[in-house]
PDB file of the backbone (N, CA, C, O) and the ligand in Angstrom, with CONECT records:
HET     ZN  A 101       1
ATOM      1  N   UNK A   1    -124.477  80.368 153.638  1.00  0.00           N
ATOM      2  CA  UNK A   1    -125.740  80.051 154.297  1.00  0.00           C
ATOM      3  C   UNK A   1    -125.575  79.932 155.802  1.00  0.00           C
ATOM      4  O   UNK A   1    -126.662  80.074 156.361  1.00  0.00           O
ATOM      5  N   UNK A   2    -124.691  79.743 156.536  1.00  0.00           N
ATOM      6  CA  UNK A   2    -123.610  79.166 157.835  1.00  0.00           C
ATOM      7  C   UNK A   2    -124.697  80.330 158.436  1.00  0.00           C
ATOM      8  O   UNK A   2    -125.658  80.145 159.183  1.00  0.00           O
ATOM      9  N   UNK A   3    -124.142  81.735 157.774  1.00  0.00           N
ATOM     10  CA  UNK A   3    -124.192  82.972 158.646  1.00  0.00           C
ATOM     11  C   UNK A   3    -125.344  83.234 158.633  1.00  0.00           C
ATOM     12  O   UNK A   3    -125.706  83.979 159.543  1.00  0.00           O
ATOM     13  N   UNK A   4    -126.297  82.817 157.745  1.00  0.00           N
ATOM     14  CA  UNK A   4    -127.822  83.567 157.209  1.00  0.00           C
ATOM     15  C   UNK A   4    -129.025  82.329 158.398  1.00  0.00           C
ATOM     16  O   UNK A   4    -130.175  82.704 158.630  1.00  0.00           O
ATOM     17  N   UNK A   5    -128.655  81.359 158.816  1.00  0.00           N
ATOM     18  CA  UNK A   5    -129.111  80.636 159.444  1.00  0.00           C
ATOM     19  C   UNK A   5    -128.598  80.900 160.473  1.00  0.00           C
ATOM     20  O   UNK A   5    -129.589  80.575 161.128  1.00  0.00           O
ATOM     21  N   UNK A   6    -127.686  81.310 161.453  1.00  0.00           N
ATOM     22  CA  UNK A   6    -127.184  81.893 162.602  1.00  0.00           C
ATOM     23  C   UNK A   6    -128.095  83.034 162.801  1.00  0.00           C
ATOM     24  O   UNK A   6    -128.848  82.996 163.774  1.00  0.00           O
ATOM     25  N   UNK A   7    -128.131  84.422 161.705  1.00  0.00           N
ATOM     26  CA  UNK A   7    -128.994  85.586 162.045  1.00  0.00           C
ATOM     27  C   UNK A   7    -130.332  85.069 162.356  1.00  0.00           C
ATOM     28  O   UNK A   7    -130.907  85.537 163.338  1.00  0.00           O
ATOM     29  N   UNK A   8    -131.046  83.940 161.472  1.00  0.00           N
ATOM     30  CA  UNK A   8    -132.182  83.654 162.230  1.00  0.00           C
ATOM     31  C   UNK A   8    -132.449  82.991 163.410  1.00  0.00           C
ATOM     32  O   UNK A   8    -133.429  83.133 164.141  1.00  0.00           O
ATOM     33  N   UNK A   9    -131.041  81.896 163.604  1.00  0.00           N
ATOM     34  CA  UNK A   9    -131.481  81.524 165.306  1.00  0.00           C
ATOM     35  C   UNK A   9    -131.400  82.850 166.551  1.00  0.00           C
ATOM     36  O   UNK A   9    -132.006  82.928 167.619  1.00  0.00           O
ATOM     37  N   UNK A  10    -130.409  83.801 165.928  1.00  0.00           N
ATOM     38  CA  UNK A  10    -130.118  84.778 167.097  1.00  0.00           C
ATOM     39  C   UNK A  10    -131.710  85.593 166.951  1.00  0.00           C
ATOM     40  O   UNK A  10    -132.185  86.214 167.901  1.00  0.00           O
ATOM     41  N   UNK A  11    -132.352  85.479 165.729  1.00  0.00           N
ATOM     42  CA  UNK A  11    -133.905  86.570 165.688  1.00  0.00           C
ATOM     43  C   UNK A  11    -134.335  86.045 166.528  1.00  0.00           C
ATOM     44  O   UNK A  11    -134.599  86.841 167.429  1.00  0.00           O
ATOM     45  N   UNK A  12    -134.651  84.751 166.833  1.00  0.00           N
ATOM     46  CA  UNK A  12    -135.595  83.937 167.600  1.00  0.00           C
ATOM     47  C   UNK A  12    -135.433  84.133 168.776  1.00  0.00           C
ATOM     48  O   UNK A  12    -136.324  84.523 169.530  1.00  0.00           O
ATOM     49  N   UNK A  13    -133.940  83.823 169.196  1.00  0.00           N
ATOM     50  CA  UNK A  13    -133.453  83.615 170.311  1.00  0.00           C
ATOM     51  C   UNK A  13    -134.217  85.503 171.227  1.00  0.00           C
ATOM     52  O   UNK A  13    -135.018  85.624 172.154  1.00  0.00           O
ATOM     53  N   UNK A  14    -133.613  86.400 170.546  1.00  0.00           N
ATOM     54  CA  UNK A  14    -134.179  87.631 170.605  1.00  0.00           C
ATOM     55  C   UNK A  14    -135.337  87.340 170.999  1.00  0.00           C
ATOM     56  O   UNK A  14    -135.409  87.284 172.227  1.00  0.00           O
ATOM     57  N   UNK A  15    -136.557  87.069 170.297  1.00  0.00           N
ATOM     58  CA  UNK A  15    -137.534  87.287 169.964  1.00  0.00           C
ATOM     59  C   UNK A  15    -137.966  86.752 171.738  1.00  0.00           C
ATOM     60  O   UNK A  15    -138.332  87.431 172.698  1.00  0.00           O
ATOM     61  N   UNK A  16    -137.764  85.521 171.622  1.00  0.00           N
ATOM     62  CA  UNK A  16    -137.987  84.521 172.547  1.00  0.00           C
ATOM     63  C   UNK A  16    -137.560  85.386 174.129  1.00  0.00           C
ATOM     64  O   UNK A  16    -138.071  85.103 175.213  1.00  0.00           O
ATOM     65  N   UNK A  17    -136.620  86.357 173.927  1.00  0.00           N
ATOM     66  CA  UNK A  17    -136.108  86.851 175.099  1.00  0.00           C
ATOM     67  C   UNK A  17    -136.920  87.950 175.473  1.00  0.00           C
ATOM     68  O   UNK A  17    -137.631  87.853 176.473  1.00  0.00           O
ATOM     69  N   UNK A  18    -136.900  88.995 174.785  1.00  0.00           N
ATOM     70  CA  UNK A  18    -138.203  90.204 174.814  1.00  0.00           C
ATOM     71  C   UNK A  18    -139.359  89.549 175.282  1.00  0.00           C
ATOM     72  O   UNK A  18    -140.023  90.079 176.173  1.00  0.00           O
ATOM     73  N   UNK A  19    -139.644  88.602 174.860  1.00  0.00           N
ATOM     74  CA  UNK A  19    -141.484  88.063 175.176  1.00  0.00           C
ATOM     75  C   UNK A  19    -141.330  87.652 176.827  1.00  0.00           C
ATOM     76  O   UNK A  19    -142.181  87.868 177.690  1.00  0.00           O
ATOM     77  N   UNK A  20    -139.833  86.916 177.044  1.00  0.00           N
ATOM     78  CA  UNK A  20    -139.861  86.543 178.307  1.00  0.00           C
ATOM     79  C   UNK A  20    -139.915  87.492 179.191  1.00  0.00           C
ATOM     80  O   UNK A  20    -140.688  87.430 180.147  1.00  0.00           O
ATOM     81  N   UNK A  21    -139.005  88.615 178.961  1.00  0.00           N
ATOM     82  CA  UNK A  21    -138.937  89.984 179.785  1.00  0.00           C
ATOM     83  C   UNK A  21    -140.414  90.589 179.873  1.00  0.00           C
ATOM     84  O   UNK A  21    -140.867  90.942 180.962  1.00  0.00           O
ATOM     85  N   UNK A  22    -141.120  90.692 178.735  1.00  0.00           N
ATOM     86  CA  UNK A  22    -142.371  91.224 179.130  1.00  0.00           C
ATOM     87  C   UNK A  22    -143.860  90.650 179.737  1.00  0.00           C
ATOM     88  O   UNK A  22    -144.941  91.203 179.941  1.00  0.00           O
ATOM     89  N   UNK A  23    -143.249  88.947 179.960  1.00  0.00           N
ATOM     90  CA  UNK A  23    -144.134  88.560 180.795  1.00  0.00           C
ATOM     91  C   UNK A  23    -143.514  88.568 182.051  1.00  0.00           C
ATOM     92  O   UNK A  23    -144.297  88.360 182.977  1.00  0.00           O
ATOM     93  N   UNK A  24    -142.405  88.736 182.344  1.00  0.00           N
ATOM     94  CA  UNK A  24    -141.511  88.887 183.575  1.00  0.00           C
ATOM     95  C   UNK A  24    -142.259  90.336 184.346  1.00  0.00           C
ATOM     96  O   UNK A  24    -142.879  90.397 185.408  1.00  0.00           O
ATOM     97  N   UNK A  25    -141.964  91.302 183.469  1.00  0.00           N
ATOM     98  CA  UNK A  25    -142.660  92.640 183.816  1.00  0.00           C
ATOM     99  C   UNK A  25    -143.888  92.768 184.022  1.00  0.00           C
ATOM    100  O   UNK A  25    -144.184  93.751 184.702  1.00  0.00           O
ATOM    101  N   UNK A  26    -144.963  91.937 183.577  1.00  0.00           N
ATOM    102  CA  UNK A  26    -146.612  92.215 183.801  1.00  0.00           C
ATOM    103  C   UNK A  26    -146.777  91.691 185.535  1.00  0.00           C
ATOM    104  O   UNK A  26    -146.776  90.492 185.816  1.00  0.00           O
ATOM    105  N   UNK A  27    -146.942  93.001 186.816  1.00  0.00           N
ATOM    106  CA  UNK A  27    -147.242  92.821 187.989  1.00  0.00           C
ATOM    107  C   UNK A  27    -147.780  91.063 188.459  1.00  0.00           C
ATOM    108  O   UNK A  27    -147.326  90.008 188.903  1.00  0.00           O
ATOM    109  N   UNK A  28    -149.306  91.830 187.888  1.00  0.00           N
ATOM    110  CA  UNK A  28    -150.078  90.809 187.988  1.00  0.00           C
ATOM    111  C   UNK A  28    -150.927  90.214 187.172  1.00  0.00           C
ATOM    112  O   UNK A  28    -152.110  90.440 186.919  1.00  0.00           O
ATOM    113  N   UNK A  29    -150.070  89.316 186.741  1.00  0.00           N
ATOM    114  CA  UNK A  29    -150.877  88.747 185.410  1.00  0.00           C
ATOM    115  C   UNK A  29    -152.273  88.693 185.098  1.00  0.00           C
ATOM    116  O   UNK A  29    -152.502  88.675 183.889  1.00  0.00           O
ATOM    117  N   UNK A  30    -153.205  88.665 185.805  1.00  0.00           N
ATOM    118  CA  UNK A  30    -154.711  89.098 185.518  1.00  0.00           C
ATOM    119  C   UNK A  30    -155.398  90.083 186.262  1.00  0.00           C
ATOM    120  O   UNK A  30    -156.188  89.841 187.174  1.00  0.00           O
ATOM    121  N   UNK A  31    -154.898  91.821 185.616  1.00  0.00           N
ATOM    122  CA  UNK A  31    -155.600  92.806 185.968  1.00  0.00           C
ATOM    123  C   UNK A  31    -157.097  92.669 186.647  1.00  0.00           C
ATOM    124  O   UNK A  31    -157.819  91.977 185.929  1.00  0.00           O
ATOM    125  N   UNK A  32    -157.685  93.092 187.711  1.00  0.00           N
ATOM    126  CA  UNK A  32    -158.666  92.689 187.856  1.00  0.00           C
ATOM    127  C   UNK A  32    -159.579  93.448 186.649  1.00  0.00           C
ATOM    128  O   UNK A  32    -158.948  94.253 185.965  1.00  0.00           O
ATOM    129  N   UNK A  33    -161.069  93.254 186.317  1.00  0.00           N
ATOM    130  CA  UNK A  33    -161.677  93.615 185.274  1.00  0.00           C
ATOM    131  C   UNK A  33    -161.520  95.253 185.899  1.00  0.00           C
ATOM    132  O   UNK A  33    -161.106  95.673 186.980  1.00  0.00           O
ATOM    133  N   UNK A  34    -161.977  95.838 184.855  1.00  0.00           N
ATOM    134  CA  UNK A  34    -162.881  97.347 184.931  1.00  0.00           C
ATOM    135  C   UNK A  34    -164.125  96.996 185.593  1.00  0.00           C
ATOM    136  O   UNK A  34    -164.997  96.317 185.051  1.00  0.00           O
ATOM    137  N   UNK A  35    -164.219  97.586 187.073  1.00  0.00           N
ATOM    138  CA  UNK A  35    -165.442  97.337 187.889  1.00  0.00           C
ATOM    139  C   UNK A  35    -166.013  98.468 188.253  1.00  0.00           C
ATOM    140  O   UNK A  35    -165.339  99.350 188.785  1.00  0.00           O
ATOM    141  N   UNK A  36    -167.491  98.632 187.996  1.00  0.00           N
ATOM    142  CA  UNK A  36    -167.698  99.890 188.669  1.00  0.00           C
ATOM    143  C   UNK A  36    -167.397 100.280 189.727  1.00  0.00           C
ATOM    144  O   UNK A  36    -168.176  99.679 190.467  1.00  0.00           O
ATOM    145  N   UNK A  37    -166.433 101.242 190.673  1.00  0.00           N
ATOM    146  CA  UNK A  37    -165.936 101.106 192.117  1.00  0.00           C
ATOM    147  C   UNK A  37    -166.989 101.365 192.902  1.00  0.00           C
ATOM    148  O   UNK A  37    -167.751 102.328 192.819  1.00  0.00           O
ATOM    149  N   UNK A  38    -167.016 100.181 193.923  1.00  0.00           N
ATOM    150  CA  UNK A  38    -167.629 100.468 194.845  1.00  0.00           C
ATOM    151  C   UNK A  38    -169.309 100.242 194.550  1.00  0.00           C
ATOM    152  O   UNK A  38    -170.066  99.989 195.487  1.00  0.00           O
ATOM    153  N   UNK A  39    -169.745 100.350 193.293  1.00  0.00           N
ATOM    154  CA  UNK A  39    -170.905  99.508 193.068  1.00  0.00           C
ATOM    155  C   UNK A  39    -171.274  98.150 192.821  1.00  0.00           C
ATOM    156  O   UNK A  39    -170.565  97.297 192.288  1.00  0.00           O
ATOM    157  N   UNK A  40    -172.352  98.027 193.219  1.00  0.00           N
ATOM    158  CA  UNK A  40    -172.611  96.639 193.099  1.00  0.00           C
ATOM    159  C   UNK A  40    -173.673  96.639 191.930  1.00  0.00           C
ATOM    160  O   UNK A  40    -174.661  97.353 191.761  1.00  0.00           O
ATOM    161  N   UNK A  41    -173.098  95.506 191.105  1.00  0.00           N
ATOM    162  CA  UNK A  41    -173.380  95.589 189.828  1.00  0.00           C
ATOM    163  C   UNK A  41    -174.223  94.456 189.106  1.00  0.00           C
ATOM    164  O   UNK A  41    -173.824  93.300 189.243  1.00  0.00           O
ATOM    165  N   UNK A  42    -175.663  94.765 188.144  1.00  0.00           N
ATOM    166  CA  UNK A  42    -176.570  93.994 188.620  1.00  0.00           C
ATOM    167  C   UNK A  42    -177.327  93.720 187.257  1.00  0.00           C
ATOM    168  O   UNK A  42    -177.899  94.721 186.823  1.00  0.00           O
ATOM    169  N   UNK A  43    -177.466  92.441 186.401  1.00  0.00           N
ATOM    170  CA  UNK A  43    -177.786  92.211 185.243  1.00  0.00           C
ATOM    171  C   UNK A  43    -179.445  92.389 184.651  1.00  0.00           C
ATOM    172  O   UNK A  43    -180.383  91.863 185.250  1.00  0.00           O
ATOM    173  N   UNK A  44    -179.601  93.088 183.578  1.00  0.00           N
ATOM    174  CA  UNK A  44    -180.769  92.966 183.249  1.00  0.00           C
ATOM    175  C   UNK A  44    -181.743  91.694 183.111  1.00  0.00           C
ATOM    176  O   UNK A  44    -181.300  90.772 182.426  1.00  0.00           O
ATOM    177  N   UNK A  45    -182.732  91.570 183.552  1.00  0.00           N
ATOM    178  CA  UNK A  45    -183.399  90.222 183.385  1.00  0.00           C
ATOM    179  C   UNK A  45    -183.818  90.274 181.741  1.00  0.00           C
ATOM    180  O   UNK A  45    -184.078  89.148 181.318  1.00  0.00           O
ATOM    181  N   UNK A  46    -183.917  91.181 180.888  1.00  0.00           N
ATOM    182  CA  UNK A  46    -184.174  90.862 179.338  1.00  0.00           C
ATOM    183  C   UNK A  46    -183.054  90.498 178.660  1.00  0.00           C
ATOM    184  O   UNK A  46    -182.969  89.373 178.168  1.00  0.00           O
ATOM    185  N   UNK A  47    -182.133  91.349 178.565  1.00  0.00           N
ATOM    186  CA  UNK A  47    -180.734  91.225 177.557  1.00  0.00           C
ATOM    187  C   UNK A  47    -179.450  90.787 178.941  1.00  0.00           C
ATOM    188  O   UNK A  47    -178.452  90.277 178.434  1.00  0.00           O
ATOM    189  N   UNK A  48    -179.393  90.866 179.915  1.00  0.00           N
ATOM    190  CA  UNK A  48    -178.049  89.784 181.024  1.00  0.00           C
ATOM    191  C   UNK A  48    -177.462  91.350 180.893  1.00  0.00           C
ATOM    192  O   UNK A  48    -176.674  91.490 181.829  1.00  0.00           O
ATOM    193  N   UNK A  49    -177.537  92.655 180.058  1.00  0.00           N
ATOM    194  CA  UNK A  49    -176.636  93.747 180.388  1.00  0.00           C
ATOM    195  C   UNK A  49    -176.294  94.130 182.115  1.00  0.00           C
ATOM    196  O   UNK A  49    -177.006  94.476 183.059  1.00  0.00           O
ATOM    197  N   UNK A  50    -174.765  93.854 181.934  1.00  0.00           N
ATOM    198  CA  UNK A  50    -174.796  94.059 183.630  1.00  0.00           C
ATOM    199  C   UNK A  50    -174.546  95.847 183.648  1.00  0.00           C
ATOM    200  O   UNK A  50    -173.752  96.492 182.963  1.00  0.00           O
ATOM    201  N   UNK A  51    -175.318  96.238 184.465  1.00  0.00           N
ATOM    202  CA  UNK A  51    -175.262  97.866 185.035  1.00  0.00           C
ATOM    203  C   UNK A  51    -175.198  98.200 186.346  1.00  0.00           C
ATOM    204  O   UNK A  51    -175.515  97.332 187.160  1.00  0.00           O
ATOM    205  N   UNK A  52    -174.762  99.573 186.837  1.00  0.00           N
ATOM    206  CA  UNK A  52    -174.780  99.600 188.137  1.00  0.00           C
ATOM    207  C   UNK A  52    -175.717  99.861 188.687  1.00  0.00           C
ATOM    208  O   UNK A  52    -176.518 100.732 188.349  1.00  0.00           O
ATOM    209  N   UNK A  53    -175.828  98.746 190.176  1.00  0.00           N
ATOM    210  CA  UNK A  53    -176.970  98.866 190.836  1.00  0.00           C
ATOM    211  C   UNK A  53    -177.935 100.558 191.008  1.00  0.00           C
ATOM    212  O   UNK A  53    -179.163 100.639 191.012  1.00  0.00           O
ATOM    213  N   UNK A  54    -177.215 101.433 191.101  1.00  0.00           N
ATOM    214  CA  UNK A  54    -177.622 102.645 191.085  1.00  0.00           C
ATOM    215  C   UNK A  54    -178.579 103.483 189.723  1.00  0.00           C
ATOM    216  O   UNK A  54    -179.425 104.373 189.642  1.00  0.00           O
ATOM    217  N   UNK A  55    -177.670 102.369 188.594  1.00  0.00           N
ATOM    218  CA  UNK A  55    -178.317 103.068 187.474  1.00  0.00           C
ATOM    219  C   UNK A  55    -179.641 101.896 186.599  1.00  0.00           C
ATOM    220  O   UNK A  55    -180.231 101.988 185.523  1.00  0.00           O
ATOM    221  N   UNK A  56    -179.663 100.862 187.717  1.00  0.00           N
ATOM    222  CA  UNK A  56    -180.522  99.997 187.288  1.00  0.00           C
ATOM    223  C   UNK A  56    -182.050 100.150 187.435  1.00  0.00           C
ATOM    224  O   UNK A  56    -182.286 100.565 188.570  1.00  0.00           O
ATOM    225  N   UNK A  57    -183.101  99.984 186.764  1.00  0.00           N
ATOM    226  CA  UNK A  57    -184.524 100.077 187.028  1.00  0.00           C
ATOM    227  C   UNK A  57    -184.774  98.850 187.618  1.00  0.00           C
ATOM    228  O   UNK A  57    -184.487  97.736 187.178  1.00  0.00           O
ATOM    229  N   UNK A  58    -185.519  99.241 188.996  1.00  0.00           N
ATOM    230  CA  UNK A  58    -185.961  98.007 189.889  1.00  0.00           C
ATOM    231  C   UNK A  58    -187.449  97.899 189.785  1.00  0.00           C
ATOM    232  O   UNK A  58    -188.291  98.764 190.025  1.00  0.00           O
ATOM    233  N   UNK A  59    -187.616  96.596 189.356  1.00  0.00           N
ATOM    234  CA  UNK A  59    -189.445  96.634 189.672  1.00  0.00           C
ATOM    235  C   UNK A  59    -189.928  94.978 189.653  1.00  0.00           C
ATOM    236  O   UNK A  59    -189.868  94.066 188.828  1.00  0.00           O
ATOM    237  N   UNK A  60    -190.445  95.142 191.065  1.00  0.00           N
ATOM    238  CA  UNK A  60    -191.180  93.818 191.671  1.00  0.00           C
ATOM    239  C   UNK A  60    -189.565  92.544 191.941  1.00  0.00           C
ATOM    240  O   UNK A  60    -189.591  91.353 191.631  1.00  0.00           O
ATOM    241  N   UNK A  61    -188.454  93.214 192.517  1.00  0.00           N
ATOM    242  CA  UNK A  61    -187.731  92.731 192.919  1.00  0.00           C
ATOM    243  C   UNK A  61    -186.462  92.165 191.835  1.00  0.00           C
ATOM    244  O   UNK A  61    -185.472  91.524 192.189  1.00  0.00           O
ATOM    245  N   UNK A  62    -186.792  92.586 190.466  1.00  0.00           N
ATOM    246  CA  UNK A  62    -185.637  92.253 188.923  1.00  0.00           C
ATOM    247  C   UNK A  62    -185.260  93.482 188.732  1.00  0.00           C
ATOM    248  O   UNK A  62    -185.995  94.439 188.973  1.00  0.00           O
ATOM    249  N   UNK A  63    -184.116  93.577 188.296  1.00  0.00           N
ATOM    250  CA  UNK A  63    -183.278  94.850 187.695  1.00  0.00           C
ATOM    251  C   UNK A  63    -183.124  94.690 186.053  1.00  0.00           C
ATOM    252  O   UNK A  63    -182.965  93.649 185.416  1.00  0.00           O
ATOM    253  N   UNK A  64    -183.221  96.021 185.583  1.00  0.00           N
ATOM    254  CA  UNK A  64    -183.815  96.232 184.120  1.00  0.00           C
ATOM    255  C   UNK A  64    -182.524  96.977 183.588  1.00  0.00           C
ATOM    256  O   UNK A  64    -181.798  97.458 184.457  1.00  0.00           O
ATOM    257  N   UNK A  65    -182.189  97.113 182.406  1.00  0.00           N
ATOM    258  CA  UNK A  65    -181.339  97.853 181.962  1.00  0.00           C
ATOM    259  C   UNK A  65    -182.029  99.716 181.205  1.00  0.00           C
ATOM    260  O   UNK A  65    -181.422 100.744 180.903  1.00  0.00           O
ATOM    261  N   UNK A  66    -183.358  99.375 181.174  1.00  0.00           N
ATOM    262  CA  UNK A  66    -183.776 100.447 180.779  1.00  0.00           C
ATOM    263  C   UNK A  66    -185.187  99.838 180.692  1.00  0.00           C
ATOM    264  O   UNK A  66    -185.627  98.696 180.823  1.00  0.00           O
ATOM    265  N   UNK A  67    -185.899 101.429 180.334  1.00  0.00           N
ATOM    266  CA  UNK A  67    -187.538 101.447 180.001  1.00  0.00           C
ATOM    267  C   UNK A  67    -188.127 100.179 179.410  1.00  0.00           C
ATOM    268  O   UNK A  67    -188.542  99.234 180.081  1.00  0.00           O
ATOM    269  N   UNK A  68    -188.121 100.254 178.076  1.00  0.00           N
ATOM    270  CA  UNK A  68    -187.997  99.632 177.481  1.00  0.00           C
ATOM    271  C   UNK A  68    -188.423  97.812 177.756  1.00  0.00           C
ATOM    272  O   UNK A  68    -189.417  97.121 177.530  1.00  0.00           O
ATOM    273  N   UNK A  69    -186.619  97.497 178.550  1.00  0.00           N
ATOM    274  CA  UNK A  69    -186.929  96.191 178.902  1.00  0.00           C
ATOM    275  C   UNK A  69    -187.656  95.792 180.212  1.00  0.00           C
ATOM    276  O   UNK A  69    -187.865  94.651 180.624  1.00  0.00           O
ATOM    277  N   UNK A  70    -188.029  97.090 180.833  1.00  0.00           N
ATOM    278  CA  UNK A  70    -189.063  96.648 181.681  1.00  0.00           C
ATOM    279  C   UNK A  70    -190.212  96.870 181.549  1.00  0.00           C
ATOM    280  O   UNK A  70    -190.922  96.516 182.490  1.00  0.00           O
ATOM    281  N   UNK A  71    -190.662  97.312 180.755  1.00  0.00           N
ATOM    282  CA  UNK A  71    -192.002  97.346 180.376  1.00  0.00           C
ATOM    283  C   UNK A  71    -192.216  96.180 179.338  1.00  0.00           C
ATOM    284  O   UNK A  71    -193.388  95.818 179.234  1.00  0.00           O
ATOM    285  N   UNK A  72    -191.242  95.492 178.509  1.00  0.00           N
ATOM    286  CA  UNK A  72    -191.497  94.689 177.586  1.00  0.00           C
ATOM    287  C   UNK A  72    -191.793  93.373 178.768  1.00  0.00           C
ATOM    288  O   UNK A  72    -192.787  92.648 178.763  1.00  0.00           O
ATOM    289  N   UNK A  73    -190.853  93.320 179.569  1.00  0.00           N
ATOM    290  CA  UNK A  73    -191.295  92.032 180.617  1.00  0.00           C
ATOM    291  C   UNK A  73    -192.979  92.372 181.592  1.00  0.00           C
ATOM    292  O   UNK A  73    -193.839  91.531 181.855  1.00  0.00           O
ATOM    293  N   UNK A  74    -192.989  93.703 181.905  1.00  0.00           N
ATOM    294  CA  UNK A  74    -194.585  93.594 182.551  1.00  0.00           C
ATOM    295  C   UNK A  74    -195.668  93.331 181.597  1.00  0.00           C
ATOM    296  O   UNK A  74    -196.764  92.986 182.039  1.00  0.00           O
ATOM    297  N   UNK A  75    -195.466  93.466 180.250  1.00  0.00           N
ATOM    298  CA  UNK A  75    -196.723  93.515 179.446  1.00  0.00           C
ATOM    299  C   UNK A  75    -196.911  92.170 179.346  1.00  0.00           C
ATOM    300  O   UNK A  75    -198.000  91.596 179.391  1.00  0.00           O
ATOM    301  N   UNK A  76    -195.344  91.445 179.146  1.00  0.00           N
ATOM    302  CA  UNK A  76    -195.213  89.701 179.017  1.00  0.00           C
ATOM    303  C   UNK A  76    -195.797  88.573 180.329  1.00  0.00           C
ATOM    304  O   UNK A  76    -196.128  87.388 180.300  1.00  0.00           O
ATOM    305  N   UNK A  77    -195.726  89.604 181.436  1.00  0.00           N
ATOM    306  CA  UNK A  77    -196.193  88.854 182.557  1.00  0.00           C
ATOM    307  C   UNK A  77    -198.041  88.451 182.867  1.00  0.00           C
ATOM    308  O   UNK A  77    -198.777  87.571 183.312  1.00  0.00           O
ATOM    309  N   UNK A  78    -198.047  89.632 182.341  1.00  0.00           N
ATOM    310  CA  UNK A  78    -199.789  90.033 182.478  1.00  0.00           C
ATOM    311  C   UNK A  78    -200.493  89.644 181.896  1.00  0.00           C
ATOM    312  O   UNK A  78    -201.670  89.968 182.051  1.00  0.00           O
TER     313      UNK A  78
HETATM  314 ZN    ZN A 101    -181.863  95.096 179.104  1.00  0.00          ZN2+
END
């Protein structure tokens, strides 16, 4: 049993060493997100979907994620 309890402290010990090396290796530990580059990026007022300012529907100063949720908010306003 001497030897069969040795192979598992050395697994660990292993184990324990790899994990250290590969947090050793990660640059920078919190990649920045996936951002649209260079856009500025802007949440629907119905569902919070954030989209890029470019591909957002603007009307009466709120950004929309589509048809849909902007017409469901003008009919709601009126
Ligand atoms: Zn939406």
């Amino acid at each position: 049993m001497g030897i069969f309890r040795l192979l598992i402290v050395a697994a660990i010990g292993w184990l324990f060493y790899t994990l250290y090396r590969r947090i050793q290796q990660q640059p920078g530990k919190n990649p920045p997100p996936a951002k649209f580059e260079g856009e500025e990026v802007v949440s629907c007022r119905v569902c919070a979907l954030h989209i890029p300012r470019n591909e957002a529907l603007r009307e009466s100063g709120h950004y929309y994620c589509c048809r849909e949720h902007r017409d469901q908010v003008d009919t709601q306003d009126s």
